[in-house]
C-alpha positions in Angstrom: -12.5 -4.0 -55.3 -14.4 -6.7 -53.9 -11.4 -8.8 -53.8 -9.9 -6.1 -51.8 -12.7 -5.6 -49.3 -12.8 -9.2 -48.4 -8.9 -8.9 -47.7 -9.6 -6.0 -45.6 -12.5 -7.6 -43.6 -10.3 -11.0 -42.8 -7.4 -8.8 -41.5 -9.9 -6.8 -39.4 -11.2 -10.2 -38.0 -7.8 -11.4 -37.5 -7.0 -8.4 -35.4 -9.6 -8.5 -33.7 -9.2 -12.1 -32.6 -6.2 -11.7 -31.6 -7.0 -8.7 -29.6 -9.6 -11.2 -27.9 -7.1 -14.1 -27.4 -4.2 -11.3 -26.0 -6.8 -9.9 -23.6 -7.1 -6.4 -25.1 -9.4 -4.7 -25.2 -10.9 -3.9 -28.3 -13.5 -0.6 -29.0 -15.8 -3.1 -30.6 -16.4 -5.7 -27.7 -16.9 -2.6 -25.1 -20.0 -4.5 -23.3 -20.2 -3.6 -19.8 -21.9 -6.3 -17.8 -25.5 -5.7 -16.6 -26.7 -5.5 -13.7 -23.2 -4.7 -12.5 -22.8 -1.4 -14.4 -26.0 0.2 -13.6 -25.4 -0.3 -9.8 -22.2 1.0 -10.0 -23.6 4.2 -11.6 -26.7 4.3 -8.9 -23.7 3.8 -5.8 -21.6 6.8 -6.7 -23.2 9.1 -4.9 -23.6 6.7 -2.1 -19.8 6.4 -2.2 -18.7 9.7 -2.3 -20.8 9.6 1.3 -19.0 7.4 2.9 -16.0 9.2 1.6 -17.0 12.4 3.7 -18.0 10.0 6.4 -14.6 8.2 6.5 -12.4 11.4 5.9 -13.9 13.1 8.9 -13.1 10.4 11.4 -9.5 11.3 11.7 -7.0 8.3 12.4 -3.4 8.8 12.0 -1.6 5.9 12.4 -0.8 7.2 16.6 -4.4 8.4 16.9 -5.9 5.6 19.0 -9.0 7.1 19.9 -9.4 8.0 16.1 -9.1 5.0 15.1 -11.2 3.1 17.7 -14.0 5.3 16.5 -13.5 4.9 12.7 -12.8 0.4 13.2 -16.2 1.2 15.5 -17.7 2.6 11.6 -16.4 0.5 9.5 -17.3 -2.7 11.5 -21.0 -1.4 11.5 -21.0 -0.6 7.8 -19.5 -4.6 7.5 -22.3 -5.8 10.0 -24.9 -3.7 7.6 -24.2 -6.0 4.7 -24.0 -9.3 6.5 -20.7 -9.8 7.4 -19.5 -11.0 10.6 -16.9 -8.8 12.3 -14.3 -9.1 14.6 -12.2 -6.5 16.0 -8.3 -8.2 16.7 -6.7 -6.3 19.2 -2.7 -7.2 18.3 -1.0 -8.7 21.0 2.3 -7.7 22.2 4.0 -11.3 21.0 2.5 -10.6 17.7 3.7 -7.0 17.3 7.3 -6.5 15.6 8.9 -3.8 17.8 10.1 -1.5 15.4 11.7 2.1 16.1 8.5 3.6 15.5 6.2 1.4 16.8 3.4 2.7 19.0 2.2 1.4 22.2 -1.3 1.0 21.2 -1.6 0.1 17.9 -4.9 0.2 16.3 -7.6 -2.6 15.8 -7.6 -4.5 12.5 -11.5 -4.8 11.1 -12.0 -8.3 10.0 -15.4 -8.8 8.0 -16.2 -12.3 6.6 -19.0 -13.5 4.6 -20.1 -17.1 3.9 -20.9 -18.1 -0.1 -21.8 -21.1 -2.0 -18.4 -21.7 -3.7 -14.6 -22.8 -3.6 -12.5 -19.6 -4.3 -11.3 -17.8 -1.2 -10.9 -13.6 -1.6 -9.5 -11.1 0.4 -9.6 -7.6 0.1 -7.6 -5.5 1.8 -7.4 -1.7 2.9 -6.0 0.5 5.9 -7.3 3.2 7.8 -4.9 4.8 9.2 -3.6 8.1 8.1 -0.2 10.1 8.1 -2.0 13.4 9.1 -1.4 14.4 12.9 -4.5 15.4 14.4 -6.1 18.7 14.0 -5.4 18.5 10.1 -9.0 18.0 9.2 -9.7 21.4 10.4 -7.6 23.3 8.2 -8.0 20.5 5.2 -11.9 20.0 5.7 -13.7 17.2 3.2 -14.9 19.3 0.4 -15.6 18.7 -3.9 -14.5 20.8 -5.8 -15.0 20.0 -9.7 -14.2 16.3 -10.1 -12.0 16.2 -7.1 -12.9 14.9 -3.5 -10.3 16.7 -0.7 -9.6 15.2 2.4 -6.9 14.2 4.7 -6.4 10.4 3.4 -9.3 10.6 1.2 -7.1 8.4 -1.4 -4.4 7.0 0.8 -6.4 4.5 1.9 -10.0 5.7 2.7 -10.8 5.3 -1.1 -10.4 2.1 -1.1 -12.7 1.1 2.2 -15.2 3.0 0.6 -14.5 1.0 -2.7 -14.7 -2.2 -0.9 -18.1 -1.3 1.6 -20.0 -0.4 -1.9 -18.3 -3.2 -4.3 -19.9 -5.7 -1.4 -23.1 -3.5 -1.0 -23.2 -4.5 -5.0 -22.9 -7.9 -4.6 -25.2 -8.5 -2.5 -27.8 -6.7 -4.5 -27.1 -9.0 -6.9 -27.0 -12.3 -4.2 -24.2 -12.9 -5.4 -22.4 -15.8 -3.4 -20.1 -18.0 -5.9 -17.1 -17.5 -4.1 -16.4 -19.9 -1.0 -15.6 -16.6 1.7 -14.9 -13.5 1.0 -13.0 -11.4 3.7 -12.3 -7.9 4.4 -9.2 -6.5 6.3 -8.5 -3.2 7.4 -5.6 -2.2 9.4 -5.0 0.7 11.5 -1.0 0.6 11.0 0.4 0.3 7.3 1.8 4.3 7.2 4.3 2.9 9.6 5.2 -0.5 8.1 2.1 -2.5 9.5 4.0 -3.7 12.8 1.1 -4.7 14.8 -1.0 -6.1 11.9 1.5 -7.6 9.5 1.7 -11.4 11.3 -2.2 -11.3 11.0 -2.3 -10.5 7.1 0.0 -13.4 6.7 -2.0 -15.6 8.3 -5.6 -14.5 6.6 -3.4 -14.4 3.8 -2.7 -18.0 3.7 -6.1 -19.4 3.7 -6.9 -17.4 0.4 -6.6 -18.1 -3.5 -6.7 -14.2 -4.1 -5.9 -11.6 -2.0 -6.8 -7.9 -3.7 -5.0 -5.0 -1.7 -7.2 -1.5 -2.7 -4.3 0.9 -2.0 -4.8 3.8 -5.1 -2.5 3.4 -8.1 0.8 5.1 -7.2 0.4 7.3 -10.8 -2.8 9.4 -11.7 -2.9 6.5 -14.5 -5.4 3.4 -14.6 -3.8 1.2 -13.4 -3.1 -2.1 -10.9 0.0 -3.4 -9.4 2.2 -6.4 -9.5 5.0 -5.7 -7.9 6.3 -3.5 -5.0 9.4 -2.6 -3.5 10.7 -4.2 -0.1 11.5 -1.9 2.4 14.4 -1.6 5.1 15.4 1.4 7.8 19.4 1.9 8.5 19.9 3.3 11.6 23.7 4.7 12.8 24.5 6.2 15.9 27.4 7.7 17.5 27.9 8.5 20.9 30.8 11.0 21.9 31.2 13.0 25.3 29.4 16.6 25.8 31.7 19.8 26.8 30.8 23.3 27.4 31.1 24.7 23.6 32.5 28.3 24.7 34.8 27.0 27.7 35.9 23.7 27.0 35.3 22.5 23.3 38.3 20.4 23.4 37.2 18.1 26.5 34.2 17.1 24.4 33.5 14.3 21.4 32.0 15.7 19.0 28.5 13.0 18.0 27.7 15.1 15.0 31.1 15.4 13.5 32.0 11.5 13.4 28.3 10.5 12.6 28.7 13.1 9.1 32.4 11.6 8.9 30.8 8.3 8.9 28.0 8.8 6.7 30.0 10.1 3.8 32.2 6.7 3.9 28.8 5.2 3.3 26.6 7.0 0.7 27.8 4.8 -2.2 25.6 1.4 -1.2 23.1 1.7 -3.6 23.1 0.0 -6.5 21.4 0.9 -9.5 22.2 -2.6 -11.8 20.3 -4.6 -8.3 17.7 -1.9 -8.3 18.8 -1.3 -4.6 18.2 2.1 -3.1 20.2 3.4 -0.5 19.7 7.1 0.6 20.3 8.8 4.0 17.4 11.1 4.8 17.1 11.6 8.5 19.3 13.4 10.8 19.0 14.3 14.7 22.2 15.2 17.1 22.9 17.4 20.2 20.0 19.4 22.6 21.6 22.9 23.0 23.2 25.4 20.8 26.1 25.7 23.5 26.7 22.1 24.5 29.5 20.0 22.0 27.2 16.7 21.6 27.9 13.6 23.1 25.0 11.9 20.8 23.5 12.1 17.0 21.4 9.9 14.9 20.5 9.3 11.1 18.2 7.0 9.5 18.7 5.7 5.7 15.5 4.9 3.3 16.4 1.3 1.8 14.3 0.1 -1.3 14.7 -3.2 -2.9 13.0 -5.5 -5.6 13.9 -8.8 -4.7 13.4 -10.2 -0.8 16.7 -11.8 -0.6 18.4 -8.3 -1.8 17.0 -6.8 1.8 19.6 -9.4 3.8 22.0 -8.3 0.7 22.1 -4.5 1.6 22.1 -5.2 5.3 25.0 -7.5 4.9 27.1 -4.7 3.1 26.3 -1.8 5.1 27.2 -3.5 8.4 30.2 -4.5 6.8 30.9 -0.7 5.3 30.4 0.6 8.9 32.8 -1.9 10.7 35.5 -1.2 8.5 35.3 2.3 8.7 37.8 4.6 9.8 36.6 6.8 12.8 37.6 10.9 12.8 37.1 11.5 16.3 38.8 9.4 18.9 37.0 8.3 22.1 33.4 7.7 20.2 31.5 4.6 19.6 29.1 3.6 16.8 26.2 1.4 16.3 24.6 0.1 13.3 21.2 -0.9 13.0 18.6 -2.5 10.3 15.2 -3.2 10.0 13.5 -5.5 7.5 10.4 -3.2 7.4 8.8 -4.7 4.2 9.7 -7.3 2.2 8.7 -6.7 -1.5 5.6 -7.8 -3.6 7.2 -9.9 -6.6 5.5 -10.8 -9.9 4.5 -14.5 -10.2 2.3 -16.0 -12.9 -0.1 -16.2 -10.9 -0.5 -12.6 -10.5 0.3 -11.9 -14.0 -2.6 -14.2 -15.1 -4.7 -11.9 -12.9 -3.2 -8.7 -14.4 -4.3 -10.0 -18.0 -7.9 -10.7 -16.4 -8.2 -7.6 -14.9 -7.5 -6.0 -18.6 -10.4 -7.8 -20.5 -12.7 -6.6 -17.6 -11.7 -2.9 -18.2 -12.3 -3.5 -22.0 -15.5 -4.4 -21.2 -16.2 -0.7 -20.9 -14.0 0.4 -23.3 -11.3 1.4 -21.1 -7.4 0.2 -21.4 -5.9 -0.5 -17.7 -2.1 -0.7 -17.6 -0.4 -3.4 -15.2 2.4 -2.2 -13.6 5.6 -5.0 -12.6 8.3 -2.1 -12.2 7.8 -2.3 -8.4 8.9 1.1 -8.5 9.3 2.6 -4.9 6.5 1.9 -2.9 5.8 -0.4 -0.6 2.4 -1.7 0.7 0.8 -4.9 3.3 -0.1 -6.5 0.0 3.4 -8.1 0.3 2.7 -9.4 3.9 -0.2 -10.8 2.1 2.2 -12.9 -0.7 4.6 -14.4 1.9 3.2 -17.8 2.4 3.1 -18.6 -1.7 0.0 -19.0 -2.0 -2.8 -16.2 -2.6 -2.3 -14.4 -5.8 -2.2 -11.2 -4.8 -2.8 -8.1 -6.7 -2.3 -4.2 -5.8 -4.0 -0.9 -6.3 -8.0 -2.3 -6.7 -8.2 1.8 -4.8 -9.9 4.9 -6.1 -7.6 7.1 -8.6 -5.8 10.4 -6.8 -2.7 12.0 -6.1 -1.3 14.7 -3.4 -0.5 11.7 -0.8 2.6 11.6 1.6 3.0 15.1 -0.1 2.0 18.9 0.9 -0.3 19.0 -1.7 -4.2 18.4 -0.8 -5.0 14.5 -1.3 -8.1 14.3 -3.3 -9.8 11.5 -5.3 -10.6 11.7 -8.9 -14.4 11.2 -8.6 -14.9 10.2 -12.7 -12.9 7.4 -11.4 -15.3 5.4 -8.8 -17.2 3.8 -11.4 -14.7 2.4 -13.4 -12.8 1.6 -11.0 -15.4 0.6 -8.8 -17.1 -1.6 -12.0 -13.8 -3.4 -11.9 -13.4 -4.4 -8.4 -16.9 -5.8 -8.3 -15.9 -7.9 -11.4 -13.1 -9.2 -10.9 -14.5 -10.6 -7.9 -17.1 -11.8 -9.7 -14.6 -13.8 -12.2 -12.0 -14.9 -9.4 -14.9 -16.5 -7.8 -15.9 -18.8 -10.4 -12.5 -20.0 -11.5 -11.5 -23.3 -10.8 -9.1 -24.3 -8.4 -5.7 -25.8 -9.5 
């Protein structure tokens, strides 16, 4: 019996080594860090503040007076805990001109602060919205249970708040081992970042680690490796207008050879790639009674790989040149737009995803890291372009109902973890050493 006991105790340790050595986290080494996890618990009712506070500023991505007023916040919260802020007003050579691209973007926040060390950090966030204004009104910030509701309260506004009260931590703690640690927000990333994208890259570049605190895309715990590139198809065919009721025939029907076309192109995804292809936008004619002499649609393009966004461009202008038209005397154009590229797994990152883990252990929490890259897309790819940062995504507050009609809302059980493990990680990217 005693033999057996010992048996049994040196496969336990065995496991439980191993668990160590893996980065797993184990129900017997759930330690959380002090003084970290007893100021995480004191700030959540601080954070769920500044939750309200940010939710009812509202700042859809076209809302420039919104979002002058909430930059106007967020730089004095920044200025609060030492930071010094600069508003960048994006210039028009620095803006990519895409179909949707505003004529005044917003400002991007910058916050910097100085520390004693070698490792550079960034942490990034966006405050802009995809609510038109007036939504607050009928979607008012409110709790109800567990759950935080507001118009972006997840998507990103969780994870400004995360970032204000994981450096309010900090610096309770004086803690300054990193070399600087800067804070982004844009005012742009719900329509693909035009205005602040060549900025990210170039903060980007001066970093070891870039964090993007976008919430998980799933109601799991989790962070992100990967995310999907982005591109827009655009095709549009011009015909000749004609009185419907009188003289149908005189007229080229826009509608008719744009459909025609489209159907000669809805087989360009391909599922072995993991390229998406899918038409989802439509617009043609102005009046019930006019044959129209114009119409429009727009294709959603998701891809995993940046070289695959050149890939599916390259086949679909191809597809639409050699197509056959349906009705004579009408011309077509082809367009594409490189709107994201993706965020690709690297060791790097992956070495960060196994750190993050063993820091959710150490309150006795599993984290899952995600590396499907499954449909979204986010700046923290802007962020990877130049090589150099590891860059991780979804350091944001856990909730769902975003780019949906459901009410957002933030799981509030999930600000301290989630907040314990931003504030640590920074803590441990900080004092690793530089390759």
């Amino acid at each position: 019996m005693i033999q057996g006991y010992s048996i049994l105790r040196i496969a336990l340790l065995r496991i439980a080594v191993l668990a160590f050595v893996m980065g797993l986290p184990t129900t017997t080494t759930a330690v959380p860090v002090e003084p970290v996890w007893s100021l995480v618990q004191q700030q959540k009712p601080a954070l769920v503040q500044t939750l309200q506070q940010l939710v009812n500023v509202e700042s859809g991505s076209r809302d420039k007076e919104g979002l002058d007023r909430l930059s106007a916040l967020i730089g004095q919260r920044l200025t609060a805990l030492g930071a010094r802020v600069d508003y960048h007003e994006p210039s028009s050579d620095e803006t990519s001109r895409l179909y949707d691209t505003p004529d005044a973007p917003g400002k991007i926040v910058i916050g910097r602060f100085q520390g004693k060390g070698s490792r550079n950090i960034m942490l990034m966030a966006h405050m802009d919205t995809v609510y038109p204004h007036g939504t607050l009104a009928t979607r008012p910030f409110r709790i109800k249970g567990s759950r935080a509701y507001g118009p972006g309260i997840a998507d990103d506004k969780g994870g400004i708040a995360a970032i204000l009260h994981a450096v309010s931590i900090l610096q309770a703690m004086d803690f300054r081992e990193f070399g600087t640690l800067t804070v982004v927000i844009n005012g742009d990333e719900e329509i693909s970042s035009p205005a602040s994208r060549a900025l990210i890259q170039r903060l980007a570049a001066e970093q070891d680690v870039v964090l993007s605190c976008e919430p998980p895309l799933s109601k799991q715990d989790e962070i992100t490796l990967a995310t999907s590139g982005i591109g827009l198809a655009t095709l549009t065919v011009k015909g000749k207008a004609s009185h419907a009721g009188v003289n149908p025939e005189l007229g080229r029907n826009a509608i008719i050879e744009l459909a025609h076309r489209i159907l000669q192109a809805n087989d360009l995804s391909d599922p072995e790639q993991r390229i998406k292809f899918n038409w989802t936008l439509m617009n043609g004619g102005q009046v019930r009674n006019i044959i129209p002499d114009k119409a429009t649609a727009w294709a959603d393009v998701r891809v995993d790989r940046l070289a695959d966004l050149g890939l599916i461009e390259q086949r679909y202008r191809e597809r639409i040149a050699t197509q056959t038209s349906l009705v004579p005397d009408t011309t077509v154009e082809a367009g594409f737009e490189q709107r994201r590229p993706p965020l690709e797994v690297t060791d790097a990152s992956r070495v960060l995803g196994r750190k993050a883990q063993v820091i959710y252990s150490e309150i006795g929490r599993a984290l899952k890291v995600d590396e499907s890259g499954a449909g979204g897309g986010t700046d923290a790819a802007f962020a990877a372009v130049s090589g150099r940062p590891a860059v991780v995504e979804s350091f944001g507050l856990i909730g769902f109902g975003f780019h949906s009609s459901d009410e957002e809302y933030v799981d509030l059980d999930s600000i301290e973890p989630r907040l314990y493990l931003l504030v640590r990680f920074i803590m441990e990217a900080s004092r690793a050493s530089k390759d």
